[in-house]
C-alpha positions as CSV (number, residue, x, y, z in Angstrom):
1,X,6.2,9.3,-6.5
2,X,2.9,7.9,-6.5
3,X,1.4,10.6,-4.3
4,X,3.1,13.7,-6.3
5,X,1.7,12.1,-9.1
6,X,-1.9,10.9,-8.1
7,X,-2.4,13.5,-4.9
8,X,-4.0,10.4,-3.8
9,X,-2.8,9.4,-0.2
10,X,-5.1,6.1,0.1
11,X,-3.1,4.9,-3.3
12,X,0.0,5.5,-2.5
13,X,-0.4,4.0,0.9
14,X,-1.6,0.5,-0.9
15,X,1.1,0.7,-3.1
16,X,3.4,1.4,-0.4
17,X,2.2,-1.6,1.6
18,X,1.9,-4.2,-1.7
19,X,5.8,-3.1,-1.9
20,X,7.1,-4.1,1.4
21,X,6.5,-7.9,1.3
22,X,7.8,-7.7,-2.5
23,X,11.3,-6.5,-1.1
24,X,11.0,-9.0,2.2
25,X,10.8,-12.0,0.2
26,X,13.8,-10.9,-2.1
27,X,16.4,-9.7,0.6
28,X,14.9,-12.3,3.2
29,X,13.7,-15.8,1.3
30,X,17.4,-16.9,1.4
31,X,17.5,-16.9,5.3
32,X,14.1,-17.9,6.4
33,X,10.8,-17.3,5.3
34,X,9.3,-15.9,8.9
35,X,10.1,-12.3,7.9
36,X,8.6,-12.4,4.4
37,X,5.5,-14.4,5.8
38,X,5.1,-11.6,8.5
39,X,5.6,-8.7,6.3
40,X,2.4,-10.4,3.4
41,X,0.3,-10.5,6.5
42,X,1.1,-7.1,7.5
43,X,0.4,-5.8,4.0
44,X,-2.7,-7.8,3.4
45,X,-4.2,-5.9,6.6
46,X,-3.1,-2.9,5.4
47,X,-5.1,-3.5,2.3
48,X,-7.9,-5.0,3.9
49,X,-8.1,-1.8,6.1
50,X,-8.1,1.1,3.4
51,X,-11.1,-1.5,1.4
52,X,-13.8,1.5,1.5
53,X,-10.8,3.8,-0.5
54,X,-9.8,1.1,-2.7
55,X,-13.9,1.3,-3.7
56,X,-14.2,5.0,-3.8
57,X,-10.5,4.9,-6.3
58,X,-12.2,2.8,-8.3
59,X,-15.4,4.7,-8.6
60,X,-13.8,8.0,-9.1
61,X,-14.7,9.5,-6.1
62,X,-11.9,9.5,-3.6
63,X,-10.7,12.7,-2.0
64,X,-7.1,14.4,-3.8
65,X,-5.1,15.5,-1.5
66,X,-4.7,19.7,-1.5
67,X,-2.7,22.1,-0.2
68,X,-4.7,24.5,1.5
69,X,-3.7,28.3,1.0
């Protein structure tokens, strides 16, 4: 939704990644906490990986996705 929304990949990427350990550590807290440990870590890469797109999102100036013709 993000992306039909935005036409920004980067975001909805981010988003995407910040949503995965939300849902590990409500389906998995119960039966360990390995799972939702691993999945934070995973998304906190993620995030630290797309930091030159969180700057240009925030300055305006990241690329929209378009559908070339």
């Amino acid at each position: 939704m993000i992306f039909f929304t935005t036409r920004y990949v980067s975001l909805a990427s981010i988003l995407a990644a910040l949503s995965v350990p939300v849902v590990g550590w409500l389906c998995y807290a119960k039966t360990g906490r390995a799972i939702p440990i691993a999945l934070t870590i995973l998304a906190a890469l993620i995030v630290l990986r797309h930091r030159v797109n969180i700057g240009r999102l925030l300055k305006g100036t990241e690329n929209r996705f378009q559908k070339k013709s």
